[in-house]
C-alpha positions in Angstrom: -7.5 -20.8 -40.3 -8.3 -18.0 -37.9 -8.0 -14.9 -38.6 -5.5 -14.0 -36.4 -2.9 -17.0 -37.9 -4.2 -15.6 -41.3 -3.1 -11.7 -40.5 0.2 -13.0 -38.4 1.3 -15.2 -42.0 0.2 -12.2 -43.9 2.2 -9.6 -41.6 5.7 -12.4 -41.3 5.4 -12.2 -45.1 5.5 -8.6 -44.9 8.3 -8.8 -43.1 10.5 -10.4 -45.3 10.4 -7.3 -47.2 11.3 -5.1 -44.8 14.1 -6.9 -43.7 15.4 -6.1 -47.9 14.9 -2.1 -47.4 17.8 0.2 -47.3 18.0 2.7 -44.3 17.2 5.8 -46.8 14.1 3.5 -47.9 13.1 3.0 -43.9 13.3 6.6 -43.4 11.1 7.5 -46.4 8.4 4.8 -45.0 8.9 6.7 -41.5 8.4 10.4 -42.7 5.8 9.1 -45.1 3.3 7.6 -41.8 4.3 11.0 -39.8 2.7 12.5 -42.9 -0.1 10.4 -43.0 -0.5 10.8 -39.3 -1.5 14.2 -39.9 -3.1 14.0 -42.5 -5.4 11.6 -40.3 -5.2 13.8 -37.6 -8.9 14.4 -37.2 -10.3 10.9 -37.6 -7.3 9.9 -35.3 -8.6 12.7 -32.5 -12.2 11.6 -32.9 -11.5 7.7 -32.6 -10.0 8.6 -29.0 -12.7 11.1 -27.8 -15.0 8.0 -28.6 -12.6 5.8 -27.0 -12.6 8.2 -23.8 -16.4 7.9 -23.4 -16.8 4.7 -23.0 -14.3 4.1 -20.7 -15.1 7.1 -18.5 -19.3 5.6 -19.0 -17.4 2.3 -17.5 -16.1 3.5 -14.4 -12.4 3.5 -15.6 -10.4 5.8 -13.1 -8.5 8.9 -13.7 -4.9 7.5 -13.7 -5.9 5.0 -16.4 -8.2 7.6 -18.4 -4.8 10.0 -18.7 -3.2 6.7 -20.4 -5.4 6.2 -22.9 -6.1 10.1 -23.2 -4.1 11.4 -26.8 -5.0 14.9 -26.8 -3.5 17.5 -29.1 -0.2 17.6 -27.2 0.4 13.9 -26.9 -0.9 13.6 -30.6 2.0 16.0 -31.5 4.5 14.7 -29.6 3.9 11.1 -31.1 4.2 12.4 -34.5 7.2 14.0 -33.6 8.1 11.0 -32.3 8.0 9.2 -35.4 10.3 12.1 -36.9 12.8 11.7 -34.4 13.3 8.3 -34.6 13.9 8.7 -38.7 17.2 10.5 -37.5 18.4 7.8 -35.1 21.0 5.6 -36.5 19.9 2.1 -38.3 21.6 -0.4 -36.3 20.9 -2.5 -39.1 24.0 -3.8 -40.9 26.4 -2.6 -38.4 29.4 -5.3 -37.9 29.5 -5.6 -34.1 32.9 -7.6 -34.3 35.3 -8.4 -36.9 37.9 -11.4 -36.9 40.6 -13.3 -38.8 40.8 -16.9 -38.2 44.7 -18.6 -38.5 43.3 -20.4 -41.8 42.2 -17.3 -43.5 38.1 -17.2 -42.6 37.3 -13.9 -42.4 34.5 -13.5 -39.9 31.7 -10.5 -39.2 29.2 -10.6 -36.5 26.3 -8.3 -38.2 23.4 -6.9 -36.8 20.2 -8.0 -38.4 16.5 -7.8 -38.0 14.9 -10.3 -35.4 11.6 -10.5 -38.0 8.3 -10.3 -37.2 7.7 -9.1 -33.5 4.2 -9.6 -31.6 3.2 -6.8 -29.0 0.4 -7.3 -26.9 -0.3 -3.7 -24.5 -2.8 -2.3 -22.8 -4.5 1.3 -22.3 -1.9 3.8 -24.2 -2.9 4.0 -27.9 0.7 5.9 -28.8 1.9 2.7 -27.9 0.4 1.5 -31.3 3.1 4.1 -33.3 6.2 4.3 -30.6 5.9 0.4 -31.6 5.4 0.2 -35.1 8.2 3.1 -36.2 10.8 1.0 -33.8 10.3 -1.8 -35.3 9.9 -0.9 -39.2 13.1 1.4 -38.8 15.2 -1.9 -37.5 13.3 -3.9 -40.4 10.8 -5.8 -38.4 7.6 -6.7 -39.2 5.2 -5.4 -36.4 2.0 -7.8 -35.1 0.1 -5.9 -32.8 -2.9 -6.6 -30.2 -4.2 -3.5 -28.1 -6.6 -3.4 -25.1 -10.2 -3.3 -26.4 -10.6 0.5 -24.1 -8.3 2.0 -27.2 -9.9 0.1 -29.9 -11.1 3.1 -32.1 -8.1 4.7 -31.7 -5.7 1.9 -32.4 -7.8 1.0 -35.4 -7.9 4.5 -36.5 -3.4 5.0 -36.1 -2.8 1.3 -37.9 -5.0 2.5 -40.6 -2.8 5.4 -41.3 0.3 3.8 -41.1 -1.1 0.5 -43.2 -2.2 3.5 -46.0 1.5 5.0 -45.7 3.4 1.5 -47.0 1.0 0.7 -49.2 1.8 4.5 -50.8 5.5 3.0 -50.7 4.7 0.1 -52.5 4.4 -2.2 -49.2 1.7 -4.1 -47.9 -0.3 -2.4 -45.6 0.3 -5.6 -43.1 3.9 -4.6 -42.1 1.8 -2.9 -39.7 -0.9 -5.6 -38.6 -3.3 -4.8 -35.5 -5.2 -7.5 -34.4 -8.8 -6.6 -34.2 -9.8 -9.3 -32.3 -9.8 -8.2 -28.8 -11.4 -11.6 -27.0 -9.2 -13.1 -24.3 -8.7 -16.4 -26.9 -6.6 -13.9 -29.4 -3.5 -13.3 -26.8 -2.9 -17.4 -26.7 -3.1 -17.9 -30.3 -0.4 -15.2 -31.1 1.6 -16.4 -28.1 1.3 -20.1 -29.7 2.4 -18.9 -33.5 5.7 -20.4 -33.0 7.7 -20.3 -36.5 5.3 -17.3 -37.6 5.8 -14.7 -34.5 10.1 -14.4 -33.6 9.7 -12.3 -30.6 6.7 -11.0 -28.2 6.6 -8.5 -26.0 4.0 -7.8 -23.8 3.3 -4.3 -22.0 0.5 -4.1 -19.6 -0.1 -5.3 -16.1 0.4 -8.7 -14.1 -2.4 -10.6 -15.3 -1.4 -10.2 -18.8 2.3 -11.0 -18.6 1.5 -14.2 -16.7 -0.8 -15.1 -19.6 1.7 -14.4 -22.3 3.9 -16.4 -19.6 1.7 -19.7 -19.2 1.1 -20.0 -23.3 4.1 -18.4 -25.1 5.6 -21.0 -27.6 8.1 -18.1 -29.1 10.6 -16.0 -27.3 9.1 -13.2 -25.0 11.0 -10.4 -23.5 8.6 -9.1 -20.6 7.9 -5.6 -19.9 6.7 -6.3 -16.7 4.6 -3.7 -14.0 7.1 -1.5 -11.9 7.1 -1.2 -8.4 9.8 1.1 -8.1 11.5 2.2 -4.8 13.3 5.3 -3.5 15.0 4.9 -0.6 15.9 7.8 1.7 19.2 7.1 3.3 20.4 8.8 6.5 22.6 10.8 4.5 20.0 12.5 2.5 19.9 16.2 2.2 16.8 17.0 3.2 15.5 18.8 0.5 16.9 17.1 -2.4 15.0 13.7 -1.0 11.6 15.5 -1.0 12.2 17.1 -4.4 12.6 13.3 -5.9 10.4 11.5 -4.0 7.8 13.7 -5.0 8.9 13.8 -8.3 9.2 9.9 -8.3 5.4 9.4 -7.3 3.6 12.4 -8.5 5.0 13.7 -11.7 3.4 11.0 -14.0 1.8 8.4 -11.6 0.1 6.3 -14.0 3.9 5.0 -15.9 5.4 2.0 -14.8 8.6 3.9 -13.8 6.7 6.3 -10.9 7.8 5.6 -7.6 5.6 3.1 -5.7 7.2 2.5 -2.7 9.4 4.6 -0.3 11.4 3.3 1.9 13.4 5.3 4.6 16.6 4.9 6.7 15.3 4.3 10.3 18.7 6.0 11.4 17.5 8.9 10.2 13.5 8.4 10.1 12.0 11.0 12.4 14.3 13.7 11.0 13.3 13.3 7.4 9.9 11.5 7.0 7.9 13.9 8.5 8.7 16.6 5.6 8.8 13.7 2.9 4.8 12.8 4.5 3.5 16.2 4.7 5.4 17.0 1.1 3.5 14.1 -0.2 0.2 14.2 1.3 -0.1 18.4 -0.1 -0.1 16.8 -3.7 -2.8 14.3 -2.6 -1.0 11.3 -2.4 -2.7 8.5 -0.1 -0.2 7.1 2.5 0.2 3.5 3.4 3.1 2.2 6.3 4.4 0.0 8.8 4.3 1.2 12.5 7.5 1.8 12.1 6.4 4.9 9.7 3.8 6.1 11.6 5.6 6.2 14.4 8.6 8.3 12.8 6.0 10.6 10.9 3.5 11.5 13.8 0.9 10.3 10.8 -1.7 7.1 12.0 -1.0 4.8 8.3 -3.1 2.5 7.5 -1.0 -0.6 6.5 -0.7 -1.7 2.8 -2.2 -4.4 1.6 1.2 -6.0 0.3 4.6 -4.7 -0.6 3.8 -5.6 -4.1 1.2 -3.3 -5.2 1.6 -1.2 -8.6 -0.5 1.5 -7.5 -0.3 3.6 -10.7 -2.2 6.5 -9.4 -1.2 8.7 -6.2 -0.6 6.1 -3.6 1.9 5.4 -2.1 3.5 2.5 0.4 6.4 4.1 3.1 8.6 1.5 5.2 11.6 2.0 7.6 14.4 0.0 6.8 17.5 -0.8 8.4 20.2 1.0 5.9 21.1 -0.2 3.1 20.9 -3.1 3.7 17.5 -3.5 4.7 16.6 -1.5 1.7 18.0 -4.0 -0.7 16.6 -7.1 1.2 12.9 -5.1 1.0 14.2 -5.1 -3.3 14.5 -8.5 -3.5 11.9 -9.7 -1.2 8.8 -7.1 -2.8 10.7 -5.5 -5.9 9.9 -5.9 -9.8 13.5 -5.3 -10.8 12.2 -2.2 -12.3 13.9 1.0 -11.4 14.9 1.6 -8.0 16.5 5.2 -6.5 18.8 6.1 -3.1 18.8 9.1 -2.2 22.0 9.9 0.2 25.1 12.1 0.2 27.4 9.1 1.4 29.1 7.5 -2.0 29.8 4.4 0.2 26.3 3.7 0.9 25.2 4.8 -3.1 27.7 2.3 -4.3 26.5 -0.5 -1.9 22.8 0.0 -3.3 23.7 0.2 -6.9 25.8 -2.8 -7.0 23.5 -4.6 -4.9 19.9 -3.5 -6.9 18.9 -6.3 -8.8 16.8 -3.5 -10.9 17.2 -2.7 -14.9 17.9 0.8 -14.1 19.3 2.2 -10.2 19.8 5.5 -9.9 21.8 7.8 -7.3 20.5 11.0 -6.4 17.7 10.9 -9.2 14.0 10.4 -10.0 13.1 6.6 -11.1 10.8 8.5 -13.6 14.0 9.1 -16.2 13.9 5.4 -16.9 12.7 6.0 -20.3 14.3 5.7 -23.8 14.1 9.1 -24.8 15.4 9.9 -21.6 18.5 7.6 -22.0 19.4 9.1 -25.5 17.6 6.2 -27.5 14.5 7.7 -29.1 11.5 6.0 -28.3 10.9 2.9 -26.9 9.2 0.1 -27.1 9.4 -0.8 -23.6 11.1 -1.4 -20.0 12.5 -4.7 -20.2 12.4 -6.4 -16.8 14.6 -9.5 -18.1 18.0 -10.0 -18.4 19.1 -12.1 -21.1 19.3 -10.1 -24.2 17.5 -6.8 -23.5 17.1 -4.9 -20.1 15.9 -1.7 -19.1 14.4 1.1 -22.2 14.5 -0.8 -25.2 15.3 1.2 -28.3 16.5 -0.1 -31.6 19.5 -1.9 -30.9 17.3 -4.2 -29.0 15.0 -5.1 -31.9 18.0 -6.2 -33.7 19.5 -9.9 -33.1 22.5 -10.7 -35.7 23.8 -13.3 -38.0 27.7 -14.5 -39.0 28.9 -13.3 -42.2 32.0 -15.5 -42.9 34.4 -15.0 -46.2 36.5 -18.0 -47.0 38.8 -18.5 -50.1 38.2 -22.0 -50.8 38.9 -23.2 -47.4 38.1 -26.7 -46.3 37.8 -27.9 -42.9 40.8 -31.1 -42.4 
């Protein structure tokens, strides 16, 4: 038995007794890994500074250094995290529906934990807590792999939470990290089928398609994000500049920061000018069509593809014909991620949000708000880019599945 099968049958066994704690008792195990968080602070802080070195000696750009970076602000804001998410509400138990049958059956359709849940990410070591407090406070087991540039520092946070249940009288593995970090290690999780209930992986194309091509268990993708705003003719000036810069520059390493901006030919050489020379003063490298260059007096080199996740400050511009266009350029290049008009016309908003095929669409707004904190949910464990069971910021009712709960009085079926 490898060791990965070993840890994943150690960590489902774990689970089982998560899935048995009360909401008071999932709370205590919360505060107690804040706590313990803390207390590690230091060892935590080093881990990452050691982390940051190598990948900075390996050529690893800025965007993706500011990912894996968990300074002193990040590092408090993930504790606080954990805090937060102890005063959420426990979906756990709640009876979504409740029914009388003719013959008596009394019938409750109860939220439940899904089990033990497999997350395979890359880069962002907070990723290793946002995770693990979701899924402990919705009674999961977690099973997690990280990306070998955040080794220390994922080894150094599972520690800490491992040493937290085991001071509640749990096994340390109802936080597991894989410290395996070969390529073979993603296919044998994503082949545990009757061990692992549910995977989700977070990082870029090549590693969803992998968890894709071997998965034998359910997997709910958090996919890459090539978000769109599109600038309609109706635009006010000023509010379209304020979120498209906002959309590509405020965070551009996230998955939710603006890739792609597409623009209203109807009303291209009025607006894209300022939206060009906006963009370019915070450093942002311009792609386009002719149709762009033409509309901002700017020579644009073309993009590679309509596809590309830049995830730095990059950015693709196109001229569309209205809505329309816009949301044939969606389905043709999008990720179904998060995608913005901009436009004072309610007409032409409505058109685009009911025709978006996107997890979140937004009027008037930065793409960068979809995020579970954002949406009221606490954190997340990820942007779901599918649409059967979860979609969109994932928070805890989404690690939840349910079960029927059905009261006879000595019925019998005829």
């Amino acid at each position: 038995m490898s060791a990965v099968v070993d840890l994943a049958r150690k960590a489902r066994k774990a689970s089982r007794r998560l899935a048995l704690l009360s909401t008071p008792e999932k709370n205590d195990l919360l505060l107690a890994m804040a706590d313990q968080l803390e207390l590690r602070k230091k060892e935590i802080r080093a881990a990452n500074q050691e982390d940051l070195a190598a990948a900075q000696a390996a050529g690893i750009s800025g965007a993706l250094l500011d990912r894996l970076d968990l300074n002193e602000k990040r590092f408090g804001e993930m504790v606080l995290g954990v805090r937060q998410v102890v005063k959420l509400g426990d979906p756990v138990g709640e009876v979504i529906r409740k029914w009388k049958q003719p013959n008596g059956l009394e019938i409750e359709k109860i939220r439940v934990p899904i089990g033990l849940i497999g997350i395979i990410y890359e880069s962002r070591p907070n990723v290793t807590v946002d995770s693990a407090v979701l899924c402990l406070k919705t009674g999961n087991g977690v099973l997690l792999r990280g990306g070998r540039e955040a080794r220390k520092s994922n080894r150094a946070l599972a520690m800490a939470l491992g040493e937290a249940a085991v001071k509640k009288g749990l096994p340390a593995e109802v936080v597991a990290l894989v410290e395996d970090e070969s390529r073979e290690s993603i296919p044998e999780m994503c082949r545990l089928e009757g061990v692992i209930d549910l995977l989700i992986p977070r990082g870029g194309h090549g590693l969803i398609q992998t968890v894709l091509e071997h998965a034998r268990v359910p997997v709910i993708k958090h996919s890459h994000g090539v978000c769109h705003v599109f600038v309609h003719q109706a635009a006010d000036p000023a509010m379209a500049e304020a979120i498209v810069v906002n959309a590509k520059c405020q965070r551009p390493a996230t998955c939710n920061a603006a890739e792609t901006l597409l623009v209203d030919r109807a009303g291209a050489e009025k607006i894209l000018p300022r939206l060009v020379r906006a963009l370019k003063a915070k450093g942002v490298k311009l792609y386009g069509d002719e149709a762009a260059s033409r509309a901002s007096g700017e020579k644009l080199a073309p993009p590679a593809n309509w596809e590309t996740e830049y995830l730095d400050l990059s950015m693709s511009i196109r001229v569309v014909d209205g809505v329309k266009g816009a949301l044939e350029h969606l389905e043709q290049h999008g990720s179904h991620h998060s995608d913005a008009i901009v436009t004072g016309d309610r007409a032409a908003a409505e058109e685009f949000l009911r025709g978006a095929d996107s997890a979140a669409v937004y009027w008037n707004a930065s793409t960068r708000f979809t995020d579970g904190a954002e949406f009221g949910f606490g954190a997340e464990i990820g942007i779901s880019t599918d649409k059967i069971h979860a979609r969109g910021p994932m928070g805890l009712e989404e690690l939840t599945s349910y079960k029927y709960v059905v009261t006879g009085h000595g019925q019998l079926r005829e």
